[in-house]
C-alpha positions in Angstrom: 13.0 6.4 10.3 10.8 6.2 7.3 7.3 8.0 7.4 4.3 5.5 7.0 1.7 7.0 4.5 3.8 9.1 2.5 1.6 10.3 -0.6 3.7 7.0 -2.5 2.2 4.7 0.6 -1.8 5.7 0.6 -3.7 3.5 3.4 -6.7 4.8 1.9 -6.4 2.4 -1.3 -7.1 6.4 -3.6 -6.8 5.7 -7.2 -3.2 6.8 -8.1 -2.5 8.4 -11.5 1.0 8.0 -11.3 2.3 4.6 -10.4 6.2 4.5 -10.5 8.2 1.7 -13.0 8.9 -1.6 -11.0 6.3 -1.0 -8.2 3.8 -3.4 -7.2 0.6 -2.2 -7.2 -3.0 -4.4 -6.5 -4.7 -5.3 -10.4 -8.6 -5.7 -10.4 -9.5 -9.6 -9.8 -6.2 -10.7 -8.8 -4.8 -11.4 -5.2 -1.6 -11.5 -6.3 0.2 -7.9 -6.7 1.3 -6.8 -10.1 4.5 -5.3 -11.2 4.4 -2.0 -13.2 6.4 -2.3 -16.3 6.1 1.4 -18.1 3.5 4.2 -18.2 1.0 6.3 -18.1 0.1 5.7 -21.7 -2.5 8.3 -22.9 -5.6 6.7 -24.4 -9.0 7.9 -25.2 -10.5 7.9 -21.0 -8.2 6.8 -18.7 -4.7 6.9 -18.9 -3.4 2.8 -18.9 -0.3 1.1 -17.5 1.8 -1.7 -18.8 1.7 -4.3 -16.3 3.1 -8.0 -15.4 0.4 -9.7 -13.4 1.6 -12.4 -10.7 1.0 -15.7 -13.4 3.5 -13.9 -15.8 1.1 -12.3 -18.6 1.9 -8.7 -19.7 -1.2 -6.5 -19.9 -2.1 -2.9 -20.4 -4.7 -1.9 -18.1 -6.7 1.3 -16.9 -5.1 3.4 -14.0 -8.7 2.7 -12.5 -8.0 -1.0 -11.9 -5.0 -0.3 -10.3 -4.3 0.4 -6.4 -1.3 1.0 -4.4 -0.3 -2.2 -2.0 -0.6 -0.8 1.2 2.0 -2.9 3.8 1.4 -4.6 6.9 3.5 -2.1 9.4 0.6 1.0 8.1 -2.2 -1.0 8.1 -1.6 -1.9 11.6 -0.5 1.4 12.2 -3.6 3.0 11.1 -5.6 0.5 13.1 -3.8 1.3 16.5 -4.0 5.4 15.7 -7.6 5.0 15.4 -8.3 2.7 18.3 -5.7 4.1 21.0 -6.1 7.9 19.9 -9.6 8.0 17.9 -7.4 9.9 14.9 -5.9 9.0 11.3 -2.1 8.2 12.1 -1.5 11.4 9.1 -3.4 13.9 12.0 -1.3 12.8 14.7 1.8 15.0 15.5 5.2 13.1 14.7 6.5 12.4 18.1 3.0 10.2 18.5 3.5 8.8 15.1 6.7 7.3 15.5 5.5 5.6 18.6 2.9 4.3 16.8 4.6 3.1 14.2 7.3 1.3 16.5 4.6 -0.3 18.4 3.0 -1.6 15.0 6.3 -3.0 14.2 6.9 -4.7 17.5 3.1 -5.9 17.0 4.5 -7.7 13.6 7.4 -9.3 14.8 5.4 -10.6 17.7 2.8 -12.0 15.4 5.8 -13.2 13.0 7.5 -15.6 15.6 4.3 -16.9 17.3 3.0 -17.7 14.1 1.2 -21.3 14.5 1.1 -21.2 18.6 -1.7 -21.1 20.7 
């Protein structure tokens, strides 16, 4: 089992100084996620990141327009931690989180195959 919102997974959308080569991370204006090509670079401010953006352009950007691409699994995770127990899925104890996280799953797939039904 692999823990949801591990430092690398942050559902809090945290700027991240250190974004890993080849992960996808959200860029500033775009809906489409980003693929990071090399960095940090130091520069005068911020440190910047070389990116591909979705359309196929190469950029270097500030680590401030960047966030992490939080998937669908935590995000619904997070939701149900806070709703059924009133706490962040990080302060619940593990036995609780991997229920939680297996009901979020289950909550996907559901979603997945009635896609378009009534």
């Amino acid at each position: 089992m692999t823990f949801i919102f591990t430092p690398e997974r942050d559902p809090r959308r945290e700027q991240v100084a250190d974004h890993k080569v080849g992960s996808k991370v959200k860029y500033r204006g775009m809906t489409m996620p980003a693929e990071v090509l090399s960095g940090p670079h130091t520069s005068p401010g911020n440190d910047r990141y070389l990116i591909r953006k979705a359309d196929g352009n190469v950029s270097l950007v500030p680590v401030t327009d960047l966030e992490r691409v939080v998937p669908r699994v935590d995000q619904v995770a997070g939701t149900l931690s806070v709703v059924i127990y009133g706490r962040a899925f990080v302060n619940l104890d593990l036995r609780t989180q991997i229920r939680v996280a297996n009901v979020a799953k289950n909550v996907l797939d559901i979603a997945d195959r009635t896609r378009g039904e009534v």
